[in-house]
N, C-alpha and C positions, 0 to 999 in steps of 0.2 A: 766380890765387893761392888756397890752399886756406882756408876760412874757419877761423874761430877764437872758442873758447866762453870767456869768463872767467867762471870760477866763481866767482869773491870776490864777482859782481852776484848771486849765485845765494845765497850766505851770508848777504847784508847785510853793512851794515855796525858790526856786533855788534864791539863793543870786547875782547870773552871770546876770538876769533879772531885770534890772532896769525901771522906768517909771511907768506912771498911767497904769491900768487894761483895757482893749477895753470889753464895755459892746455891744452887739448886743441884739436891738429889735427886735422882729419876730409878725409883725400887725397882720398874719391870722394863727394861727400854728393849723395845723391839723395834724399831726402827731408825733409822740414818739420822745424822743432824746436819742439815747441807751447809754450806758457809754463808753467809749474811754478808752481799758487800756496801748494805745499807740500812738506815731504819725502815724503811718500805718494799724492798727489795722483795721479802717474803709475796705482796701480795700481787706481783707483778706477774701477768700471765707470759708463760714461756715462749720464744718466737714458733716456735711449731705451730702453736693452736692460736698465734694472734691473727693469723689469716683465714684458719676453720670459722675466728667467731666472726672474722668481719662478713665473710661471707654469709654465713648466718644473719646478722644484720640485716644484711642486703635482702636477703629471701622474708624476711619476716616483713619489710618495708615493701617487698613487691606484693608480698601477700595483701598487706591491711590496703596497698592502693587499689590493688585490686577488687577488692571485696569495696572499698569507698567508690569506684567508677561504679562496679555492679549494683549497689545502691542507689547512687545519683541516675543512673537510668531507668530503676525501677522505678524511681520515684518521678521519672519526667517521662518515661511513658504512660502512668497513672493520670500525670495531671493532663497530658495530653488526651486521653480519652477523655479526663473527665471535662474538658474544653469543648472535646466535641459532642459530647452531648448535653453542655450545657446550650452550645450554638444550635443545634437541633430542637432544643426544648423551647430556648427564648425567643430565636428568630428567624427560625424556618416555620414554626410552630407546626412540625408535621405529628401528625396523628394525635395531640395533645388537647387535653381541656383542663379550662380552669375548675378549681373545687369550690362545689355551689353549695354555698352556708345560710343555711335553713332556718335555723334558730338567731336572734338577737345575740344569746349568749357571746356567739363563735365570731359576729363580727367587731363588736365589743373588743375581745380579747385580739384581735387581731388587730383592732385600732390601737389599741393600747402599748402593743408589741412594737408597730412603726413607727407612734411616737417615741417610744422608747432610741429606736432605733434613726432617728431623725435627731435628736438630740446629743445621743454619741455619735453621729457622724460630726454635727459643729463641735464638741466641745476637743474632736481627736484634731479638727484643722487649728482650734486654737490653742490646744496644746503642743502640736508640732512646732505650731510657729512661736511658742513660747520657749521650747528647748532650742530651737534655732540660734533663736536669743540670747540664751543663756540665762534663763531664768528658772531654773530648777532650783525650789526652795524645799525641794523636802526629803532628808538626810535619815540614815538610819538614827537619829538621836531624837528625831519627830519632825512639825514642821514649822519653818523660822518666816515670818510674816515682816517683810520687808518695812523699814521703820520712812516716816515720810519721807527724810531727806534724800533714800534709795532709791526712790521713784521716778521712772523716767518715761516722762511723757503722759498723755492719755489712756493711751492701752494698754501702759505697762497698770497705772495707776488700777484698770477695771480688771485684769488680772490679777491683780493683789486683792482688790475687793471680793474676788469670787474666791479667791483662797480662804479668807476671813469668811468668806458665807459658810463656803465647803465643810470647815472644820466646826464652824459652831454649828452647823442646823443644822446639814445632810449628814456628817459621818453618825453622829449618836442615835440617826433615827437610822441609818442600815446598819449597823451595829448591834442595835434591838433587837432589830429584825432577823440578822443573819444567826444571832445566838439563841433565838426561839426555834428556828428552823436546824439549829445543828443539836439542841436539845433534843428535839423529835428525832433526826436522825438517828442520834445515839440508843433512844429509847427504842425507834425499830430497830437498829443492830442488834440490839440487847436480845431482842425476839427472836430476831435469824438465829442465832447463836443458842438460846435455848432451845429451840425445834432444832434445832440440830444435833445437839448433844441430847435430847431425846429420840433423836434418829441413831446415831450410834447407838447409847443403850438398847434400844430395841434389836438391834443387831448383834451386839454385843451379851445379852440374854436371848438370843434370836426366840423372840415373841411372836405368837403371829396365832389366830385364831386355830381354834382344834375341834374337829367335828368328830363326836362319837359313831364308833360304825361307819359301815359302810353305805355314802347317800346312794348312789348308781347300784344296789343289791336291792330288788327287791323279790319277794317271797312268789310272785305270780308268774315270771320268768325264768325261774328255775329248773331245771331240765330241760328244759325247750332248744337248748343249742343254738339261739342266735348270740350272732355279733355285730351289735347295735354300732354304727357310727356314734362319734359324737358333734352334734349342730348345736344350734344357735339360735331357741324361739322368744321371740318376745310379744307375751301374749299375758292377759290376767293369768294368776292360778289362784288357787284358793285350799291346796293341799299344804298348811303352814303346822300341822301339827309337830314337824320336827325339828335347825342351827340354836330358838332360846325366845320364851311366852312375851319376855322386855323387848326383844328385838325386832326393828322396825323398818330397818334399811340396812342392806349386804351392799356395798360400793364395791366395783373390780376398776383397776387403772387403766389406763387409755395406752394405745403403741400405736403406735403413726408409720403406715405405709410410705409416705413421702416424707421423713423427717431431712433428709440427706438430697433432698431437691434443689434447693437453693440455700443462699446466706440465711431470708429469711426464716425459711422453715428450720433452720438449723437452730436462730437464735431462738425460735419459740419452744423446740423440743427442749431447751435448756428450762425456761421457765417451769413448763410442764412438767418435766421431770421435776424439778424442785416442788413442785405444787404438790403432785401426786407422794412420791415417795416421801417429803417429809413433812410436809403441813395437812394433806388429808391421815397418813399415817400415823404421824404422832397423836395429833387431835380424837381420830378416832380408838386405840391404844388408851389414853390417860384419861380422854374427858367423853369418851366416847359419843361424838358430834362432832362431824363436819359437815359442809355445804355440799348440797347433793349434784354432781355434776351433770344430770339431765339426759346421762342412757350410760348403759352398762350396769344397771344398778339393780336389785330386785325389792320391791315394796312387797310389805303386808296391808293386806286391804284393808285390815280390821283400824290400820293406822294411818290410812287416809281417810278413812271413815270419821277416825276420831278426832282430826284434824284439821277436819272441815271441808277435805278435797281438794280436787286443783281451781286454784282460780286465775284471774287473768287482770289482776289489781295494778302487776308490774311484769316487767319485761323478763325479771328473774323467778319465773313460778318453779325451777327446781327449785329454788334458792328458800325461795317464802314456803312451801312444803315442808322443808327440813327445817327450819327454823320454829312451823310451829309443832310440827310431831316432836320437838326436843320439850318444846314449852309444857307439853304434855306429857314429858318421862318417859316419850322413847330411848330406845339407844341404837347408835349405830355401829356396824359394823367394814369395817375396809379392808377388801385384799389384795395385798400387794403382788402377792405372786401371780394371780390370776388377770390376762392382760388383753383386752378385748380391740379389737384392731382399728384403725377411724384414721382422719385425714385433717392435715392442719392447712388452713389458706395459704396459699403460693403468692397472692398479688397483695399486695399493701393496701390498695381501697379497702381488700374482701375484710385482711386483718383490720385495718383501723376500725370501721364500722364492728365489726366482734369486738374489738376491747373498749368500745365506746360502751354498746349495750351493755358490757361485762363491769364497766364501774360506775354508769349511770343507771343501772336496775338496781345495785345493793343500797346505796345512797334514798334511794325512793322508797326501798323497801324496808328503811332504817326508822325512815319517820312513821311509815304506818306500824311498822312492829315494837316501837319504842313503850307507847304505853302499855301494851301484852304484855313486856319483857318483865316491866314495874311489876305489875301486879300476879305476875303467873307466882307459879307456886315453887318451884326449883329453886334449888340452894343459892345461896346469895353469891358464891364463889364461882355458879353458874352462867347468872346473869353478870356477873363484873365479867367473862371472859366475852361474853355475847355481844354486851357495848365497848369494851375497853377494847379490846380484841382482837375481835371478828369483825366487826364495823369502822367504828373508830379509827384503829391503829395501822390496821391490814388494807382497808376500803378510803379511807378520808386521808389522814396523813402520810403515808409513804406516797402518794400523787402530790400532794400539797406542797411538801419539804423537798421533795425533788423535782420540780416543776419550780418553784420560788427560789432553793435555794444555786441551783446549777445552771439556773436559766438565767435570771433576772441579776440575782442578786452578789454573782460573780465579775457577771460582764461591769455592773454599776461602781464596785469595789475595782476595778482596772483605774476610774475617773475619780475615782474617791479613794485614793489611796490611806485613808489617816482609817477605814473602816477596812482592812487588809484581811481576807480568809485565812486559817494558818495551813500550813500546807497537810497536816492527815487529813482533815477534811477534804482535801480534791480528791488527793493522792493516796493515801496508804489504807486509810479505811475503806473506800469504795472498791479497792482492787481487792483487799479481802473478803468482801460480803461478796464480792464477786465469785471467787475461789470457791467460798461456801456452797454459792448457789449452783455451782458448774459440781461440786462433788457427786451428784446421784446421776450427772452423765459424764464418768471422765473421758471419753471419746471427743468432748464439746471444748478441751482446755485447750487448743489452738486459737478459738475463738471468745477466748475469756475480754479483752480486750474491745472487738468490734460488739461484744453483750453489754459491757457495762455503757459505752457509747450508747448503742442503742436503745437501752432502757432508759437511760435518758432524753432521748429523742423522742423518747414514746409519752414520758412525762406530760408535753402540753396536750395529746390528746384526751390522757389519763384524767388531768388536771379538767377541763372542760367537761368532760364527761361526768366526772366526779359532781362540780360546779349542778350544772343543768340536773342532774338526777337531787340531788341534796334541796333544790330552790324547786324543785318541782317545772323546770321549762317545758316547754314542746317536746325538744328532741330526748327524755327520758320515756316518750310515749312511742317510741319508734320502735319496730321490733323487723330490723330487715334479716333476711334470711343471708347467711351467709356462703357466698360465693366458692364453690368446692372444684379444682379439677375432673373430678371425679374418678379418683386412683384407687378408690377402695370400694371400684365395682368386681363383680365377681373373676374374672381372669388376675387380678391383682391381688385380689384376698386368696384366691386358691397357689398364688404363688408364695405369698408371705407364708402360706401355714404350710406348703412343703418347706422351703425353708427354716421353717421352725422345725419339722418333724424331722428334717436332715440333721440338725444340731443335738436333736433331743433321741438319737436313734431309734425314731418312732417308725411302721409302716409306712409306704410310700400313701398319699392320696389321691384317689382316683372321683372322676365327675362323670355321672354316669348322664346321656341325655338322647332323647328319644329324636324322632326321624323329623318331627314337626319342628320341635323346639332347636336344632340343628338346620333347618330351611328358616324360620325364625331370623335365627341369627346371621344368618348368609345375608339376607335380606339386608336386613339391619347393617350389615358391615359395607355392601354394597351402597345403600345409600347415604352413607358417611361418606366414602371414597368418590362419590359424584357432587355432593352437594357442596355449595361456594363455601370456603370456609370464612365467620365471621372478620373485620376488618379488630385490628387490636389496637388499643388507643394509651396514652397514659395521663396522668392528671398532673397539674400542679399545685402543689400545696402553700398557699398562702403564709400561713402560722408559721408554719416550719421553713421557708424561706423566709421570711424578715428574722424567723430569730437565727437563724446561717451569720447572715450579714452584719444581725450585734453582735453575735460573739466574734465576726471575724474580724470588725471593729473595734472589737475589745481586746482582742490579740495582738493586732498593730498597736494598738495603746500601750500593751505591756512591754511591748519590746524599750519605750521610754523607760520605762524602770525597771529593766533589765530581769526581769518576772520569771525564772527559765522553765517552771513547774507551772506556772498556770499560762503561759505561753503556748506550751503544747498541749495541756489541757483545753484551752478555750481553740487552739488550730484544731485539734482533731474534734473537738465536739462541733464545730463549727462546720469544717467540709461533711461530719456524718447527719447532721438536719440540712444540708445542702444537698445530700445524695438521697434524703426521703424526701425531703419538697418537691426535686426534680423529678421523683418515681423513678428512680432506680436502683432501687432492691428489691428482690421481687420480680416476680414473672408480669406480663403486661394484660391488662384487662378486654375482655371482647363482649 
């Protein structure tokens, strides 16, 4: 028989307690019923284990102090460094130049950036000294404009006026602005996100070009019993009878000897990978065109023939080649497996200057190819990807909307509260386009954080580059040769490709080299090892230190309205254009 609990013994017998008794059956009781000598009683931990958890406790609290010391020193031996080479940079000025701006465009923009930056320094002193006061009028419920009787004094009075200015003029006109610019964001998101789920499918059907036969078999070397290395000539050919009659350009991806040299090499290898593996491979896969990278790539002659050749109209002449060999119904093709070796800039000047030329040549070459695009003969669904696209969306606005909206029109919304960013826009969307972009190198997701910083840091030069190629300035006509360590000379390449052959259990590689070319190089190494080596210098960036100083002015402003999301947003964006103005990321220039 099943036992049975009467709870009325469990009550007492308390006269306040009326009703029958609740009896509870228990069909399978395998365990004990201890005695209750309270209602709480039960949840009372036993004296045995109240000294196990206190102790626990205690270890868990020395843990987290511990780990909170170990932070607060990481973070103030950081800033310590970064002290002393800001003191080194500003005023010892050792080895350091200022950067010399060439074009109109660039000092323009720079003026433009310190009056900005001139203006939130008065308007943080007179908001300090406004909360001082106790004059904070504006409440999560909006903002309440002090009625006259409120008024106290003169300067309260010109402080209520600039309130009344704030919300009628300034908030609706960066409010316009900020939701044009997060429009466009969302539209380039939109893009990320479909090249990308065209990069999965492609994987996910793993697609990828198929060559009939075998190319390296030919009918003349047969029996002959050699065993041909495989090199690396880049010379015309003209034997195109065999990969497709349409086919007009074979692209291979780039791999970078120095990807893992510094921060910045590391953030660029994130781009690059993202460029390469999903936006030249998708594009070439569905719409078969993309922009031709300018080596590693194989032409048919018959298709720069038809194309009019190389010309020298703009700084992007891969760029303008494949743009009009598409206009003419070529196709192209890209291969991802195939990965040809090259070296990305170590010093910040060598990079900026490359991604200047790289967004002020398309920009230039947008306007001369605009009317071709109209009138060429390719499907209309061709040409909307070529302006909308490939120009447009990819070259013009993703500088525009990130340069305006994370630079300017962030820091201005600190001082204009009633025009408030919502927080996915700082926060949750950029760290996932971030996410996205780091997926084709996940080796690079330690530094998903210092990449999204940085792409935004890179914005104003983007943005100016953009600017001056679109309006046709000067410096769209510059075509500097980009500054290379030179890591991907021959001892470095012959080591990358044992490396590879290691991983790929290929043969070992051997360099075979004669008695001359061996005195040659003795020579050569000998007088490397005597001669002065160059003095190294680094520069200061103008642009990029005044916009440091707005956002780091716009961050102490947040802290007034207690902002904890764009606080840290506008701190860390603010010390990361503080550590490119000062040149320090990145190897130093000689």
């Amino acid at each position: 028989m099943a036992p049975s609990i009467d709870f009325s013994r469990l009550w007492g017998k308390d006269s306040s307690r009326k009703g029958t008794p609740v009896v509870v059956t228990m069909e399978n009781p395998n365990y004990s019923v201890l005695e209750i000598d309270g209602p709480d009683a039960a949840f009372r931990p036993v004296d045995k284990d109240r000294g196990k958890n206190a102790k626990q406790f205690t270890w868990v609290l020395l843990l987290k102090a511990h780990r909170a010391v170990g932070c607060l020193s990481w973070l103030g031996n950081a800033l310590w460094i970064l002290l002393g080479a800001i003191k080194k940079r500003l005023i010892f000025g050792q080895g350091v130049t200022m950067e010399n701006e060439k074009s109109g465009r660039g000092r323009l923009l720079f003026r433009t950036i310190l009056a900005f930056l001139l203006m939130s320094l008065a308007f943080l002193a007179f908001e300090v000294f406004a909360h001082f006061n106790g004059w904070h009028y504006f409440h999560n419920h909006g903002l309440h404009i002090p009625q006259t009787l409120e008024i106290k004094g003169w300067l309260h009075a010109i402080y209520v006026a600039w309130l009344e200015f704030r919300a009628d003029y300034i908030a609706p006109s960066i409010q316009v602005l900020s939701s044009f610019c997060v429009a466009l964001f969302l539209i380039q998101s939109a893009d990320r996100m479909l090249l990308c789920l065209g990069c999965f499918w492609i994987k996910y059907k793993k697609i990828k070009p198929r060559i009939e036969g075998d190319p390296f078999k030919s009918d003349d070397l047969e029996g002959l019993g050699y065993d041909y290395p495989m090199v690396l000539v880049q010379i015309p050919m003209c034997n195109e009878r065999e990969d497709n009659p349409e086919l007009g350009l074979v692209q291979a991806r780039w791999a970078f000897v120095n990807k893992d040299e510094n921060l910045l090499t590391r953030l660029q290898n994130i781009n690059l990978c993202f460029h390469f593996e999903v936006e030249q491979q998708v594009n070439g896969v569905f719409i078969n065109f993309f922009g031709f990278n300018g080596t590693a790539g194989v032409w048919r002659i018959k298709t720069l023939e038809d194309s009019g050749g190389w010309l020298e109209r703009t700084t992007v002449e891969d760029m303008d080649i494949a743009v009009r060999a598409h206009l003419n119904g070529w196709k192209f093709i890209f291969l991802n497996d195939v990965k040809v070796l090259c070296e990305v800039p170590e010093s910040y000047e060598a990079y900026r200057k490359q991604q200047h030329r790289w967004h002020s040549g398309p920009m230039h070459l947008f306007r001369l190819c605009l009317p071709a695009i109209i009138t060429s003969k390719i499907a209309v669904w061709k040409k909307a990807n070529l302006i909308l696209l490939f120009f447009l969306l990819r070259k013009l606005i993703l500088p525009f909307y990130s340069f305006t909206l994370f630079c300017i029109i962030l820091p201005l919304t600190m001082f204009v509260p009633e025009a408030e960013l919502p927080v996915w826009v700082i926060c949750y969307v950029p760290v996932f386009m971030s996410f996205l972009n780091i997926l084709p190198a996940p080796r690079s997701f330690p530094f998903i954080v210092p990449y999204l910083l940085f792409e935004n840091t890179m914005s104003v030069t983007k943005f100016n580059a953009m600017v001056s190629g679109l309006f046709q300035l000067g410096s769209s006509y510059e075509w500097v040769v980009t500054k290379k360590a030179g890591r991907a000379s021959e001892p470095d390449l012959l080591a990358a490709a044992e490396r590879e052959t290691k991983a790929m259990n290929h043969p070992q590689l051997y360099r075979g080299s004669s008695d001359s070319e061996l005195s040659e190089l003795n020579k050569l190494k000998e007088h490397q090892e005597t001669a002065p080596k160059p003095k190294k210098t680094n520069k200061l960036y103008r642009k990029e230190l005044a916009l440091a100083f707005l956002l780091l002015t716009a961050a102490v402003r947040s802290l007034l309205s207690a902002q904890g999301v764009h606080f840290y947003f506008l701190l860390f964006q603010g010390v990361s254009f503080l550590l490119v103005g000062l040149d320090l990321i990145g190897e130093q220039m000689s």
